[in-house]
C-alpha positions in Angstrom: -94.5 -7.9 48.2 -92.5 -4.5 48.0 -94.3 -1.9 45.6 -92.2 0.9 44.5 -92.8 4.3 45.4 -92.3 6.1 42.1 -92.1 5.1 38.4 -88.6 4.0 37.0 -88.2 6.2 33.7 -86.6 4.0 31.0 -83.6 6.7 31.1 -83.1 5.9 34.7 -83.2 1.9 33.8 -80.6 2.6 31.6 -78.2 4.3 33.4 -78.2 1.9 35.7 -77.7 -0.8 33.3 -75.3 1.2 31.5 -71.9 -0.8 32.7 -73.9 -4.0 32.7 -72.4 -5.2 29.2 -70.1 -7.7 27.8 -66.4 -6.9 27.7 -63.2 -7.6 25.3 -61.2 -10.5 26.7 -57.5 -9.3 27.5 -55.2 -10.8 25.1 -51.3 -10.9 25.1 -48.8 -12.6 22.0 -47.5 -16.0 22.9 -43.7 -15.1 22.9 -43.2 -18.6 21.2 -45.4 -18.9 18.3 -46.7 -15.3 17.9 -51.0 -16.6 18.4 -53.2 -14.4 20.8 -53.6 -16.1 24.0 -55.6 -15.2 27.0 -53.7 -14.0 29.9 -52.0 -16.0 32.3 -52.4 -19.4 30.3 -50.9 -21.9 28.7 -50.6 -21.3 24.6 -53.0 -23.9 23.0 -51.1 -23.6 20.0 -47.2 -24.5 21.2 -47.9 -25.8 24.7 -45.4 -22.7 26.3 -46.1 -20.4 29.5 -43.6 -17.8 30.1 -40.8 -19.5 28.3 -41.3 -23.0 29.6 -43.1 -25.9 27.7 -45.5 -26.9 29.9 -47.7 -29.2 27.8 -46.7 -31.1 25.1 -48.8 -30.2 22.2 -47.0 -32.6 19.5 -47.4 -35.9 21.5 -51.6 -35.4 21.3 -51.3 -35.2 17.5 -51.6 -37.2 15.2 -48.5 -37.4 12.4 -50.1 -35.6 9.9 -51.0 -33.0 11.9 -47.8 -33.0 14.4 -45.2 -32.6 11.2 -47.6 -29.1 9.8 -47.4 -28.0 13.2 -43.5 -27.8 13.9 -43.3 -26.7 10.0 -45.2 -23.3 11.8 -43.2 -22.9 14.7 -40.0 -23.6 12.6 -41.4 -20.7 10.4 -42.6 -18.4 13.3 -38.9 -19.2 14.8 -36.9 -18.1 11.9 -39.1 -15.1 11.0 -38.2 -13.9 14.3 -34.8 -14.6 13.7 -34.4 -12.6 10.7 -35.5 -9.5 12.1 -33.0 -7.1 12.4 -33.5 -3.6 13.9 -34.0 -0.9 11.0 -31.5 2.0 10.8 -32.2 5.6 11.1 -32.1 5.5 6.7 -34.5 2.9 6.8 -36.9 4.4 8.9 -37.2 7.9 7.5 -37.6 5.8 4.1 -40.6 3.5 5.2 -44.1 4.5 4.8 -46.6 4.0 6.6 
């Protein structure tokens, strides 16, 4: 059985352990609905990967549920849609 040589100080054991921790998950915006998504998945909540409906979320529904969830990404769709780009004017006028 290996016995060690000299006593580990608890600062040592912690500078050691010091990157040993749990870490933020990288997030991106779904382009589609606008919900955080992991990286390089498909959205849970519209079923899109870079611009291409790859599952069909709606068809695993049930009615109730299916009609509330394209009344969100009808909403999230013309939300983006109204957007316009702010003028110079409009810009020195907002606060922040």
């Amino acid at each position: 059985m290996a016995v060690p040589k000299k006593h580990t100080t608890k600062g040592s054991r912690n500078q050691r352990r010091s990157h040993i921790f749990l870490k933020e998950p990288g997030l991106t915006i779904c382009a589609k609905c606008g919900k955080p998504v992991k990286r390089h998945t498909v959205c849970a909540n519209c079923g899109f990967y870079k611009g291409v409906e790859v599952v069909n979320v709606l068809a695993k529904l049930e009615k109730k549920e299916r009609k509330s969830r394209e009344r969100e990404i009808k909403e999230t769709e013309k939300e983006k849609k109204d957007e316009k780009p702010m003028t110079m004017e409009e810009l020195s006028k907002k606060k922040f």
